[in-house]
N, C-alpha and C positions, 0 to 999 in steps of 0.2 A: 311406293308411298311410305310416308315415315307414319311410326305408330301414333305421333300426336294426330296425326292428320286423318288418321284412320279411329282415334279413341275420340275424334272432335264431328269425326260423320257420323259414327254410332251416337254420338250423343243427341246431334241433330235430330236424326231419325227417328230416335227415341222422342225424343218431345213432340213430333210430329204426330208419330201413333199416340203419345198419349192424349194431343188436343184433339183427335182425331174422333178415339174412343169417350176423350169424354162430352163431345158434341153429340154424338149418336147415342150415345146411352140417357136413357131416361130417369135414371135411379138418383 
C-alpha cells in the first residue's frame, strides 16, 4: 500500500468516527 493510500484510509476513517461520535453524542 503506498502512503497516500494509506494517509487517504486514515483520513476516511476518521471522518467516519467523527460523524459517528457526533450523532451519538448529545452535547
Amino acid at each position: 500500500m503506498d502512503r497516500e493510500a494509506v494517509a487517504v484510509a486514515r483520513a476516511e476513517s476518521a471522518e467516519k468516527v467523527a460523524i459517528e461520535n457526533k450523532t451519538l453524542c448529545t452535547c
